[in-house]
C-alpha positions in Angstrom: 13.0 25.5 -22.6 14.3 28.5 -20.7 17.7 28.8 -19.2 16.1 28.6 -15.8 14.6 25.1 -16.3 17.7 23.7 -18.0 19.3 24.0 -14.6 16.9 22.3 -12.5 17.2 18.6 -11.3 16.1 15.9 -14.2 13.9 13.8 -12.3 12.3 10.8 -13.9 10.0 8.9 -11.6 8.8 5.6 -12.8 5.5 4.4 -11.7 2.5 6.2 -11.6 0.7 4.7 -8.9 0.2 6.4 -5.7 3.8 6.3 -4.3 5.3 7.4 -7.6 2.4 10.2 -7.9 2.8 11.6 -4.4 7.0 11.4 -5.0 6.6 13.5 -8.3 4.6 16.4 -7.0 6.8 16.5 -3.9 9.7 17.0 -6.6 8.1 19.2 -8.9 7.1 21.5 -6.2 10.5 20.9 -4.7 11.5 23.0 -7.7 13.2 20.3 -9.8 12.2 19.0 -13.3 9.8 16.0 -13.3 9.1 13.5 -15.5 6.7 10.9 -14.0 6.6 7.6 -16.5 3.9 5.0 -16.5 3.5 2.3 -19.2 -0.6 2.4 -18.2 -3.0 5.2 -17.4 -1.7 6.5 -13.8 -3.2 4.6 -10.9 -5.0 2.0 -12.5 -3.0 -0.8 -10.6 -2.9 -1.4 -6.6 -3.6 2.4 -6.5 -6.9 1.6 -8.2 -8.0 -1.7 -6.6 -7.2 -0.6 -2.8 -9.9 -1.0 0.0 -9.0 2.3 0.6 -7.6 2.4 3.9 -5.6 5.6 5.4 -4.3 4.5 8.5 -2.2 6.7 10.7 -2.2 4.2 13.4 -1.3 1.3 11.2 1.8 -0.1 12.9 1.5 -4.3 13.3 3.6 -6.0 10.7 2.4 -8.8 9.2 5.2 -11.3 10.3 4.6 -11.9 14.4 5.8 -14.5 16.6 3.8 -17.7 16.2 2.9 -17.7 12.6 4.8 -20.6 11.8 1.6 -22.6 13.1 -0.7 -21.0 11.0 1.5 -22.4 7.8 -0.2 -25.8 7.6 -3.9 -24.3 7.8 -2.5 -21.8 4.6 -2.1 -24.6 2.2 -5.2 -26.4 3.2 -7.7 -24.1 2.4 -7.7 -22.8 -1.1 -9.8 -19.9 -0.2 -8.9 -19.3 3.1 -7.9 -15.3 3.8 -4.3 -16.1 3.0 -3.4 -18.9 0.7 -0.1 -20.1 -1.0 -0.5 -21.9 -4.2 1.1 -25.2 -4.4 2.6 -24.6 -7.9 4.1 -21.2 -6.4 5.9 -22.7 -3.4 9.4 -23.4 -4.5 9.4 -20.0 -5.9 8.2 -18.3 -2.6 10.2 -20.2 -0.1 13.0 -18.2 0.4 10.9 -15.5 1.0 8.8 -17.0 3.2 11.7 -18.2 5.3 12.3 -14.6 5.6 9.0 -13.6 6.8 9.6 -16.7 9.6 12.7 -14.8 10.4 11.3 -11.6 10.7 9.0 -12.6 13.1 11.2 -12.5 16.4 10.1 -10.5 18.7 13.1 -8.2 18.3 12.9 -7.7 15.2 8.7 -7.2 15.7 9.6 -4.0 17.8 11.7 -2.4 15.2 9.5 -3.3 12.4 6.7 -1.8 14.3 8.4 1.5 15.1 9.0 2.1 11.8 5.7 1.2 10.3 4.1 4.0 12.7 6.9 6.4 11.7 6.3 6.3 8.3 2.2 6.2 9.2 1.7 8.5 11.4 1.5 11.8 9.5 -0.4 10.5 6.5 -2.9 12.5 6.6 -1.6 15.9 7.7 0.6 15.0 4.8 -2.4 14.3 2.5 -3.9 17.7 3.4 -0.4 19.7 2.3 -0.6 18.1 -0.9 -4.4 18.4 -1.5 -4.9 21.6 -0.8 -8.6 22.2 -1.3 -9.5 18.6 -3.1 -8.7 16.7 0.6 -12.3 17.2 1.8 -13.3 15.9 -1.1 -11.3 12.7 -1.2 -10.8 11.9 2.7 -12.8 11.1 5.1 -11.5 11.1 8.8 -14.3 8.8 10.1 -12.3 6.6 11.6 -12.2 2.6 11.1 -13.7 0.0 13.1 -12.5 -3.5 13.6 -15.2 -6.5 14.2 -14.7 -9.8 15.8 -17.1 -12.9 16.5 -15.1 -14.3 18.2 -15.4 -13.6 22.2 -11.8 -13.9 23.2 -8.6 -12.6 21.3 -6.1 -14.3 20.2 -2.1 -14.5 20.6 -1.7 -12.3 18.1 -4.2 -10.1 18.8 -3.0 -9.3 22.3 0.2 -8.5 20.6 -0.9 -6.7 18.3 -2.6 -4.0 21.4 0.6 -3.8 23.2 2.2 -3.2 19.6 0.0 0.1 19.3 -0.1 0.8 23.3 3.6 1.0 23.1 3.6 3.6 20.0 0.3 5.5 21.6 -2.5 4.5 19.3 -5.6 5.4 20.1 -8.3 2.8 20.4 -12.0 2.4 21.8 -12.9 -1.0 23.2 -16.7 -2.1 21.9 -18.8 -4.5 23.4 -21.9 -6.1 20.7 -24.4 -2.8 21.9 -22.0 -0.2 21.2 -20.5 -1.4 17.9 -24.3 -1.8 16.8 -24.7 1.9 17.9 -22.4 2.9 15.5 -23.7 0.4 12.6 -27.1 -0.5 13.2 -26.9 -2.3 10.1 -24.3 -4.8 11.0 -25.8 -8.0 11.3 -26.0 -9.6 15.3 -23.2 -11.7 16.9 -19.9 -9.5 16.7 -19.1 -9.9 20.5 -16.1 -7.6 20.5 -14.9 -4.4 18.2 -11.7 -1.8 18.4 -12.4 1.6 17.2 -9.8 3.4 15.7 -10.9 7.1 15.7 -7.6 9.2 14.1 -8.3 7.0 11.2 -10.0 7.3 8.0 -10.2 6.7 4.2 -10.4 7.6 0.5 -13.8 7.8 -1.1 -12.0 6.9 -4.3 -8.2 5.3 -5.0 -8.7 6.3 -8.0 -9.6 9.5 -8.3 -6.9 10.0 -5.6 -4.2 9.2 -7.5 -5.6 11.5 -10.4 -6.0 14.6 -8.7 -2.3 14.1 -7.3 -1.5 13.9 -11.2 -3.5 16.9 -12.0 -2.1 18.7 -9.4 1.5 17.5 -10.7 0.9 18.6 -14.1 -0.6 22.0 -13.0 3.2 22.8 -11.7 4.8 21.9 -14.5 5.2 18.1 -14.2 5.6 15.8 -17.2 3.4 12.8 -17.4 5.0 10.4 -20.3 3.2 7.0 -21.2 6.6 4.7 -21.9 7.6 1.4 -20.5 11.5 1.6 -19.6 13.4 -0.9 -21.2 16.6 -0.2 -20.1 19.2 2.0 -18.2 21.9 3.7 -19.7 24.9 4.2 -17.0 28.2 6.4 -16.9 30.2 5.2 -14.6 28.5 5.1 -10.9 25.0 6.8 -12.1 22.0 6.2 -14.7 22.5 8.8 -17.3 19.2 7.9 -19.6 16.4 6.2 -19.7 15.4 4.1 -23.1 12.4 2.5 -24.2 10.2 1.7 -27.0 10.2 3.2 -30.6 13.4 5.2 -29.8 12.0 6.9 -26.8 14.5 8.1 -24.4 15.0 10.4 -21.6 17.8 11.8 -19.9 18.1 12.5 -16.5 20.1 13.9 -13.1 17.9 11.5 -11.0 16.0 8.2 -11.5 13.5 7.4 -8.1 12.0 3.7 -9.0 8.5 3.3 -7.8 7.3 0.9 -9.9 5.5 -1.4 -7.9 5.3 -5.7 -8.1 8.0 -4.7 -11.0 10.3 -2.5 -9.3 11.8 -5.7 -7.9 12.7 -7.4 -11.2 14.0 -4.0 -12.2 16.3 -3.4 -9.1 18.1 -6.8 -9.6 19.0 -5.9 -13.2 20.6 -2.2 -11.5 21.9 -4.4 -9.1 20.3 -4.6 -5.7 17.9 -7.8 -4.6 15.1 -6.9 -2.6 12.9 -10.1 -1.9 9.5 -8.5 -3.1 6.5 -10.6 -3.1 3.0 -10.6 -5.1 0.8 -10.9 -2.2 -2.5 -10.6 -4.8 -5.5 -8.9 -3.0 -9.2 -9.4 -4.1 -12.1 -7.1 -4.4 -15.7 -6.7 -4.9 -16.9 -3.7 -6.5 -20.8 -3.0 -5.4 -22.4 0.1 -7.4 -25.9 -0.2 -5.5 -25.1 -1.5 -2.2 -28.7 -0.8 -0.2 -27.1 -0.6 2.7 -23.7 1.3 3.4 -21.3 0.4 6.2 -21.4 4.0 8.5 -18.0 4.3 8.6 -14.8 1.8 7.2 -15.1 -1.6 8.5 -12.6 -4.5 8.8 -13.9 -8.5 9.7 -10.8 -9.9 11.5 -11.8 -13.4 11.5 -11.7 -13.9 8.2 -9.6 -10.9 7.2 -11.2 -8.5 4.7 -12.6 -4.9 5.0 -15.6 -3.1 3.7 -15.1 1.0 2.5 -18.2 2.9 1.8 -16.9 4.9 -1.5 -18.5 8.1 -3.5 -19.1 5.2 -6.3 -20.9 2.1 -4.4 -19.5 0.3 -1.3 -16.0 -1.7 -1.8 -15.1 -5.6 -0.1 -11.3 -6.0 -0.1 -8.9 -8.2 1.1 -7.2 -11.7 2.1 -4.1 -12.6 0.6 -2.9 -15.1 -2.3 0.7 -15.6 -2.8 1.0 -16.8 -6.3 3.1 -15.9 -9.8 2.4 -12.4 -11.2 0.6 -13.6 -14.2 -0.9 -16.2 -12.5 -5.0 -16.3 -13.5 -7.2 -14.6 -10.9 -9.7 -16.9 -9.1 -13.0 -15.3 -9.1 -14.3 -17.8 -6.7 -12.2 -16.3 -3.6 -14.1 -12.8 -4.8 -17.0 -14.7 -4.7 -16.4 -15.6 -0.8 -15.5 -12.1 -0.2 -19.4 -11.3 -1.1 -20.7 -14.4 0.4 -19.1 -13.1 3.6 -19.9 -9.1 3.0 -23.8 -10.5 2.7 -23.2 -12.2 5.8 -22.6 -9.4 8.0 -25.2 -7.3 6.1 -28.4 -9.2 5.5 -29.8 -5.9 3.3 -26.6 -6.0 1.2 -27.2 -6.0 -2.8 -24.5 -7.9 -4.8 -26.1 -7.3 -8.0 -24.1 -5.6 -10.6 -20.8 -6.3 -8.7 -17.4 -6.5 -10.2 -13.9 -8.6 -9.3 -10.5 -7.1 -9.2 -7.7 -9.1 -8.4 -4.1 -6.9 -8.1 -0.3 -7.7 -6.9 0.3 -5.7 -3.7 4.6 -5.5 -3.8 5.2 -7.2 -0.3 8.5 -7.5 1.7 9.3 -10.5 4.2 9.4 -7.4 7.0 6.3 -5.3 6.2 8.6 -2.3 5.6 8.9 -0.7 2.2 12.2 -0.2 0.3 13.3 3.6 0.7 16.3 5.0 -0.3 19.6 5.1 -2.5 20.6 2.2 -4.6 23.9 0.7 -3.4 25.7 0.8 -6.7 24.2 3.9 -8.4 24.6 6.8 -6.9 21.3 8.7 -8.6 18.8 6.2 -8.5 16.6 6.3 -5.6 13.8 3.2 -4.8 10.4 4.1 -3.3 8.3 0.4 -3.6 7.6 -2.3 -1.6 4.5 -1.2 0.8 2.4 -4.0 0.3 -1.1 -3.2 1.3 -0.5 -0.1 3.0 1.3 2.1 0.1 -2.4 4.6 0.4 -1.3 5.1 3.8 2.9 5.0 3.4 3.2 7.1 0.2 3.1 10.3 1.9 6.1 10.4 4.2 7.6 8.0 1.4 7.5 10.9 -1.1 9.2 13.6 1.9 11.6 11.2 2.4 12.9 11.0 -1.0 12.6 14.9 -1.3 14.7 15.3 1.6 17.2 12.7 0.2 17.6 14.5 -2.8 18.1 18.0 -1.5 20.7 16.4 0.7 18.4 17.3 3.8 18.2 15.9 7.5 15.5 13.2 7.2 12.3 13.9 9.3 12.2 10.3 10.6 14.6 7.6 10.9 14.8 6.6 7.4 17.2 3.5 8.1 14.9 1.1 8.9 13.8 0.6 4.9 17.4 1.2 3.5 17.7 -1.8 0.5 21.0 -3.3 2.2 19.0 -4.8 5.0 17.9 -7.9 3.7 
C-alpha cells in the first residue's frame, strides 16, 4: 500500500444493499479508503426483492391522522394488504404506539417535508453515479396510481394536499384516459393519479451490482464478513472483528445494515425502534401482457413493475418476527389480484419472495452520527422507499464526513429523535 493511501480515511461500510452500495461509492470517490462488508452476495436482500419504485415525488408517510380506525380491520384479516400477526403483537406494540403518535397532523407536516427532501433528487442523483449504465437501469416513465373506487378517501385527500404543499406534480385520470395509457388494464378503475417525474428500475438487482462494480472499479474493497463485534478506544470504534480472526481497522464505521442495523445500534448504544414490515412479491418471467408503464392498485395496496426480466407484483405489509416463516398464500393473493386487473396475465412459472423492509414509527430513515461514538455513522431505516432514499442518503453521509454544510436539512432523521 503506498504512502498516499495509508493516509486516506478508513471507511468500513456495513451492508451491501442499496444504501450501503450508493454510501461506499460516494466515499470511495470522495477520495477516502472503502471497505464495504456484507455477510451475503451484495443486494440480494430488500435491494433485491423491491417493486422497484424510484419516486422523486414520494413524500406521504405512512402514519396519518385517522389510522387508529383501521387497527381493528388489520388483525381481522390475515391477508389483508397490511396485517399484524397475533403472536407478534406484544413485541410490536411499543412501536406501534409510536406510529399512533406520529400521526398528528403536526408531526405529518414535518415528516412529509423531509420525505420529499431526501426524494426529490433521486434521480439526478442516480444519473451522477451511473454515468453511462443509468439509461440502462432507469426508466423515467413515470408511475400511475389506480382506484376502483369512485370517491377518495380521508386519507387520500390528505395525502394531495400533502404533495400540493411540496409541488408534486400530478395528472388527474378519469376510466378513458387511464385506459389510453394501458389498454390492457382490465375495465372498472373509475379514477387514477399520474405521476410523470417518476420512474423506476428495470432491475434491483442488477442496480445494486453495477453500483458495486462501479465501487470496485475506483478502488473500493468488497469483503464477505459478518461483524461480530466492535472494538472501541475511548469515544470511537477502532476495529471491526468477525469470524475466523477476520478483522479490520478503521477511521470511520457508517452502519447500513438494514432490518439488523437496529439490533446492532442498541449494542453501540443508541435505540432506534426499527420494524420488520415484510413485503411480498411475485416474480412473473413470461407475463403476456406488460403493464406500459409502473402501476400501483390503491385499494388493495400493491404495485406492478414491468422489469428487463418478466413483470414484478409487490407489496402490502406484514408485521411479524424476522425469522418468522413466509406465508405464500398472501403471494398467492398478490397474483390472484395482478390477474384481476389483467385478464391476459400469465402466472405460470412465477416465483415468491418475502423480505424485511427496516421501518421506523415516522417513515423517516435514521441518518447521522451515533450519540456515543464519535466515528460511527448510521444510514438504515427507509422502509420501502430505501431505492428511492439511498441517493441523497449516501451525500449526506459524504458531506458529514468531510465536515461539509449539509445540502438539506439533515435533522429531521438524526437518531436522538425518538
Amino acid at each position: 500500500m503506498s504512502a498516499s493511501s495509508m493516509q486516506r480515511p478508513r471507511v468500513a461500510v456495513i451492508g451491501a444493499g442499496i444504501i450501503g452500495t450508493c454510501t461506499a461509492l460516494v466515499l470511495q470517490r470522495r477520495g477516502c479508503a472503502v471497505t464495504l462488508i456484507d455477510r451475503d452476495e451484495p443486494g440480494m436482500a430488500c435491494s433485491f426483492g423491491n417493486g422497484g419504485a424510484i419516486s422523486p415525488d414520494f413524500c406521504v408517510p405512512s402514519a396519518l391522522p385517522g389510522m387508529i380506525k383501521r387497527v381493528p380491520r388489520w388483525f381481522a384479516d390475515p391477508l389483508g394488504p397490511l396485517v399484524i400477526r397475533w403472536g407478534h403483537v406484544p413485541a410490536a406494540l411499543p412501536w406501534l404506539l409510536r406510529w399512533l403518535s406520529a400521526s398528528r397532523m403536526s408531526r405529518v407536516d414535518a415528516h412529509s417535508a423531509a420525505l420529499r427532501a431526501l426524494h426529490a433528487p433521486c434521480l439526478s442523483r442516480y444519473a451522477s453515479l451511473l454515468g453511462t449504465h443509468y439509461d440502462g437501469l432507469i426508466e423515467n416513465t413515470g408511475q400511475l396510481y389506480v382506484w376502483k373506487s369512485p370517491h377518495a378517501s380521508p386519507t387520500e385527500m390528505l395525502a394531495r394536499a400533502l404533495r400540493e404543499r411540496h409541488g408534486v406534480e400530478t395528472q388527474a385520470l378519469d376510466e378513458a384516459l387511464i385506459r389510453e395509457i394501458d389498454p390492457e388494464l382490465a375495465p372498472g378503475y373509475t379514477r387514477g393519479l399520474f405521476f410523470p417525474d417518476n420512474g423506476h428500475t428495470v432491475n434491483p438487482l442488477r442496480l445494486t451490482q453495477t453500483l458495486v462494480r462501479l465501487f470496485q472499479e475506483t478502488g473500493g474493497a468488497l469483503v464477505a464478513a459478518q461483524v461480530r463485534e466492535f472494538e472501541r478506544q475511548g469515544a470511537a470504534v477502532r476495529a471491526l472483528v468477525g469470524d475466523a480472526g477476520w478483522r479490520l481497522e478503521v477511521d470511520t464505521v457508517v452502519l447500513a445494515a438494514g432490518i439488523q442495523s437496529g439490533a446492532l445500534a442498541r449494542s453501540l448504544g443508541d435505540f432506534v425502534p426499527l420494524q420488520a414490515e415484510r413485503g411480498y412479491h411475485v416474480m412473473l418471467p413470461d407475463p403476456r401482457v406488460r403493464p406500459a408503464v409502473k402501476i400501483a392498485n390503491r385499494d388493495l395496496m400493491f404495485g406492478m413493475t414491468p422489469m428487463e426480466h418478466g413483470v414484478r407484483i409487490a407489496g402490502t405489509a406484514e408485521y411479524a418476527g424476522i425469522d418468522a416463516p413466509m406465508n405464500p398464500r398472501r403471494a398467492e393473493v398478490l397474483l390472484e389480484a395482478a390477474k384481476r386487473m389483467y385478464p391476459r396475465l400469465n402466472g405460470e412459472g412465477a416465483s415468491f419472495w418475502m423480505g424485511c423492509r427496516p421501518s421506523t414509527p415516522d417513515s423517516l430513515p435514521v441518518v447521522g452520527r451515533a450519540t456515543r461514538l464519535s466515528n460511527l455513522y448510521y444510514a438504515f431505516g427507509h422502509g420501502g422507499t430505501g431505492l428511492t432514499g439511498a441517493p441523497m442518503t449516501a451525500e449526506l453521509i459524504g458531506q458529514m464526513l468531510a465536515g461539509e454544510a449539509c445540502g438539506i436539512d439533515a435533522s429531521p432523521y438524526r437518531v436522538d429523535r425518538f
